[in-house]
C-alpha positions in Angstrom: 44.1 -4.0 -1.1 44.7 -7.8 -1.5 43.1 -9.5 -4.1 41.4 -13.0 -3.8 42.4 -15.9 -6.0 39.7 -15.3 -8.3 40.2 -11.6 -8.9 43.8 -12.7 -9.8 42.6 -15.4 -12.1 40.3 -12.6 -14.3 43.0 -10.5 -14.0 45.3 -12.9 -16.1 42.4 -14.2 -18.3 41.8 -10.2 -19.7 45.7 -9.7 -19.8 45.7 -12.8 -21.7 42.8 -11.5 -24.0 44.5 -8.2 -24.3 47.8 -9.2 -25.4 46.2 -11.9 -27.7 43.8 -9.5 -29.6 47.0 -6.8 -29.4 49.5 -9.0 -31.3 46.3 -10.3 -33.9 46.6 -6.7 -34.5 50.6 -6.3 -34.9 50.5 -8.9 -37.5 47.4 -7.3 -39.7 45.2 -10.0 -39.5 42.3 -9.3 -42.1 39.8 -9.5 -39.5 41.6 -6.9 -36.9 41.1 -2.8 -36.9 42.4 -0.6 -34.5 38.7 -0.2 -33.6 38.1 -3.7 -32.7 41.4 -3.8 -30.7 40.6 -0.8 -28.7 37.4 -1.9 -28.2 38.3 -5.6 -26.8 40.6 -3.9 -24.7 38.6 -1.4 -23.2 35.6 -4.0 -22.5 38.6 -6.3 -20.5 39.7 -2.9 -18.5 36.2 -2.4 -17.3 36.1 -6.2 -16.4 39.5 -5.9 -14.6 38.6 -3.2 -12.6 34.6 -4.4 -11.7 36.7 -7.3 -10.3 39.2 -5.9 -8.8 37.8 -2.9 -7.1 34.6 -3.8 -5.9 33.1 0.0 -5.3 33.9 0.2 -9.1 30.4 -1.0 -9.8 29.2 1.7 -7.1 30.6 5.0 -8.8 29.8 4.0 -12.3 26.5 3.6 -11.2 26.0 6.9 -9.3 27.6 8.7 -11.7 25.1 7.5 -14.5 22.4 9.0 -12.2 21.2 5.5 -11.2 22.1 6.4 -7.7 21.9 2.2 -6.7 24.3 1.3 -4.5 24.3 -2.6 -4.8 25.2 -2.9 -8.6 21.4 -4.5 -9.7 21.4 -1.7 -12.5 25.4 -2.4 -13.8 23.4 -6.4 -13.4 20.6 -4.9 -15.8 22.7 -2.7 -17.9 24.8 -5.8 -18.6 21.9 -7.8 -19.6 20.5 -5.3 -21.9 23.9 -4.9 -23.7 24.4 -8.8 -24.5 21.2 -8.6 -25.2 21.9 -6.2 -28.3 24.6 -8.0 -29.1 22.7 -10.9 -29.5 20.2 -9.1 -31.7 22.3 -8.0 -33.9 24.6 -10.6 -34.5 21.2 -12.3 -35.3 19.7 -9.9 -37.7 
């Protein structure tokens, strides 16, 4: 499989944000928990592979019972999920 320049571009960004939030964790910053660590890391691994295998999208999808096949409901999941965020971070 080769990868186009911008899949290899995200790739580095979400290694960068890995190792970054990784290390913040190393040094105990008061802000850091393992939870928040694993979490940022896991949310960059499903970016990395959404962008760098493309039927990614596709099986998560079916496998949720969606059963779509051109990625509008990962689209629409997405949306929903900042969506939360953005509630809560309001409230």
């Amino acid at each position: 499989m080769k990868l186009s320049m911008y899949q290899w571009i995200i790739t580095f960004i979400a290694a960068y944000f890995i190792g970054d939030r990784f290390t913040r964790f190393v040094r105990r910053e008061k802000t850091q928990s393992l939870f928040k660590c694993l979490t940022i890391a896991f949310l960059w691994l499903c970016i990395i592979a959404i962008t760098d295998i493309p039927s990614f999208s596709s099986w998560i999808s079916h496998m949720m019972g969606l059963g779509d096949k051109d990625g509008n409901s990962i689209i629409l999941i997405g949306f929903v999920a900042v969506f939360l965020i953005l509630l809560r971070m309001l409230s």
